[in-house]
C-alpha positions as CSV (number, residue, x, y, z in Angstrom):
1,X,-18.9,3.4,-0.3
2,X,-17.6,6.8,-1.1
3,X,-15.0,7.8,-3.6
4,X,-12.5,8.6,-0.8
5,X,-12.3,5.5,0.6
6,X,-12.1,4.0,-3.0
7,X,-8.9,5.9,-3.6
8,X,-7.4,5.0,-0.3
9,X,-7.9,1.3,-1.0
10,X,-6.2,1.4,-4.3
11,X,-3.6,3.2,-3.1
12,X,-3.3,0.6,-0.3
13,X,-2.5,-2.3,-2.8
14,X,-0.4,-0.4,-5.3
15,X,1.8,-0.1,-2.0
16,X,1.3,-3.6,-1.1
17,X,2.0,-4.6,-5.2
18,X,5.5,-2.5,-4.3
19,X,6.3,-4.3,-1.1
20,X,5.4,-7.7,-2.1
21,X,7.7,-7.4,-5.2
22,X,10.3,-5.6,-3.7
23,X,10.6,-8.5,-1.1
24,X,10.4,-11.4,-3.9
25,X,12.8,-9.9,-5.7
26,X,17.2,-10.7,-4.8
27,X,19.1,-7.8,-3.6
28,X,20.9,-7.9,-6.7
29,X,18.1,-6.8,-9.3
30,X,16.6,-4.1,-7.3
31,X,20.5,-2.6,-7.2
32,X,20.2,-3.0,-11.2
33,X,17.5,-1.4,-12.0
34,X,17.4,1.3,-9.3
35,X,19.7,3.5,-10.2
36,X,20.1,5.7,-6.5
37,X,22.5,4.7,-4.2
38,X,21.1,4.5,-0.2
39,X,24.0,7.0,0.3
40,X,22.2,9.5,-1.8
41,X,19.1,9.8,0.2
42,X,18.8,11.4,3.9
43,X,17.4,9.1,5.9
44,X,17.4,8.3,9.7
45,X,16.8,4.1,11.0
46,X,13.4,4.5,13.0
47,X,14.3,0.8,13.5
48,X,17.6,-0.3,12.4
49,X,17.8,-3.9,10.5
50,X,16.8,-6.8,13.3
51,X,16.7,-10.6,12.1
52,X,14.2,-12.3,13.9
53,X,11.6,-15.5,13.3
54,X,7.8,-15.4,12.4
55,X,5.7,-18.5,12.0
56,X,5.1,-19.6,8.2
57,X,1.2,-21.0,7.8
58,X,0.2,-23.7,5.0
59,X,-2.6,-25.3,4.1
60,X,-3.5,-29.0,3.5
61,X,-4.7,-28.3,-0.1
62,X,-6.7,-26.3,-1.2
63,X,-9.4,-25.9,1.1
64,X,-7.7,-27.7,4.1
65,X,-7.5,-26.2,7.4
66,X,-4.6,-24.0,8.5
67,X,-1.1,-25.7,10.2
68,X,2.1,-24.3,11.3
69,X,4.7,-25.1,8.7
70,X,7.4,-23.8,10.7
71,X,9.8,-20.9,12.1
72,X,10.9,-18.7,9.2
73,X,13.8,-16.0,9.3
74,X,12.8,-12.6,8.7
75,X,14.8,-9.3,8.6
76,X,12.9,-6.4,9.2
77,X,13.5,-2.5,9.2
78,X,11.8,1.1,9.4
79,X,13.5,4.6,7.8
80,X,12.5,7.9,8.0
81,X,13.3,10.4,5.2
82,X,14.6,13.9,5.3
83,X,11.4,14.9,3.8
84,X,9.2,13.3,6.8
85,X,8.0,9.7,4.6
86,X,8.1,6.6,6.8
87,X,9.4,3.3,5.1
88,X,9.2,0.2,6.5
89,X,11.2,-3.4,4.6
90,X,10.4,-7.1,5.0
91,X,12.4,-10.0,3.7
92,X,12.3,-13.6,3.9
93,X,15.5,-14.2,5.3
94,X,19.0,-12.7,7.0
95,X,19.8,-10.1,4.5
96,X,20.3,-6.2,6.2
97,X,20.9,-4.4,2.6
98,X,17.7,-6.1,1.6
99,X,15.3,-4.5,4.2
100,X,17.0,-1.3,3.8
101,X,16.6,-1.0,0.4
102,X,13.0,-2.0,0.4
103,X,12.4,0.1,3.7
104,X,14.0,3.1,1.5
105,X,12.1,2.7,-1.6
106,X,8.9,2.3,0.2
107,X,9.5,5.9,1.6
108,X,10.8,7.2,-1.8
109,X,7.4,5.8,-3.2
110,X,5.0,7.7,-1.2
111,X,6.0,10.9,-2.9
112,X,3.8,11.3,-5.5
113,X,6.5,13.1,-7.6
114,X,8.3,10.1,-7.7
115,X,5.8,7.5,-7.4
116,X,5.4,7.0,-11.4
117,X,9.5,6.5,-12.0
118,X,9.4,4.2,-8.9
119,X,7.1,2.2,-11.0
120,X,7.5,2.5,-14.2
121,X,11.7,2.0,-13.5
122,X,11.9,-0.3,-10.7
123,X,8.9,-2.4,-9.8
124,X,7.5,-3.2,-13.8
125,X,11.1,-4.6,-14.7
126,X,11.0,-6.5,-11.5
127,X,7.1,-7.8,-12.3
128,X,9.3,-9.1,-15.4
129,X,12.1,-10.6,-13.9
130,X,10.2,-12.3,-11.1
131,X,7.6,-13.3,-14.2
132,X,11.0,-15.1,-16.0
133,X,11.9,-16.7,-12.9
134,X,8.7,-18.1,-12.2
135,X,8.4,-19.7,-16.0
136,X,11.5,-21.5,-15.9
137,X,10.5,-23.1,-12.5
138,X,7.0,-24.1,-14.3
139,X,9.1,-24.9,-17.0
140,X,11.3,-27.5,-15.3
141,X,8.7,-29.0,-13.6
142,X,6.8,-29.5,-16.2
143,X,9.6,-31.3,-17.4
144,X,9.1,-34.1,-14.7
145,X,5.6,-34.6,-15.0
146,X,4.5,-37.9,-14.9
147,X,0.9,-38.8,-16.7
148,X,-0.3,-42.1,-14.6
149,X,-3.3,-43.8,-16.4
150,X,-5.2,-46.5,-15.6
151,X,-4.8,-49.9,-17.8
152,X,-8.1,-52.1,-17.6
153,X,-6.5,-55.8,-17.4
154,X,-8.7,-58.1,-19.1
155,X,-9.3,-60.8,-16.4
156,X,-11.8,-63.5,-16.5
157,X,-14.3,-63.6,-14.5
């Protein structure tokens, strides 16, 4: 393997580090740590938001084999910036705003002058916030944990 194709693979996951926390994350935090507002950027809808369903997988444990779980609402959408950048948002869910803002951020990301405040403003406090979320949920369940031991009953034989 070459170093080219090293560099394009990292660069593949930091964008796929972006969207995955980007579409974990509410509405509400990304508008509170990024500080633009979607009517300060020029873009243009390549696909304007569209709600539709996708098919969510699970697994029976861990190894198990693959089954359909069930339908799953998704919105979806695809921006183009001023500056050429192509975006694209996913979100579990009915939420327009959402897919937009992940759609435009995506873009916004791909420019490597702002790349590093992308990062280092947005997606580390949302690592965080998602982090906290994720503790308290371990947190309460851990709260209804039930040890079940077994008793040997001394019985005769």
């Amino acid at each position: 393997m070459n170093q080219e194709n090293t560099s394009l693979d990292l660069s593949n996951v930091e964008r796929q580090t972006l969207l995955s926390t980007l579409a974990k994350s509410e509405l509400e935090d990304i508008q509170h740590f990024w500080d633009s507002s979607l009517n300060d950027i020029d873009y243009e809808f390549i696909r304007s938001p569209e709600i539709g369903m996708v098919m969510a997988v699970a697994r029976t444990g861990v190894t198990g084999e693959p089954f359909n779980l069930g339908e799953v609402s998704v919105t979806r959408c695809a921006v183009k910036l001023a500056s050429g950048e192509n975006g694209f948002g996913y979100v579990i869910g009915r939420n327009n705003k959402h897919s937009i803002h992940i759609a435009v951020i995506d873009a916004l990301a791909q420019d490597d002058a702002l790349q590093a405040d992308i990062v280092s403003g947005l997606i580390k406090p949302l690592q965080r916030v998602l982090a906290e979320k994720d503790k308290i949920k371990q947190d309460n369940a851990s709260k209804t944990k039930v040890d079940f031991f077994t008793m040997v009953r001394g019985e005769d034989d």
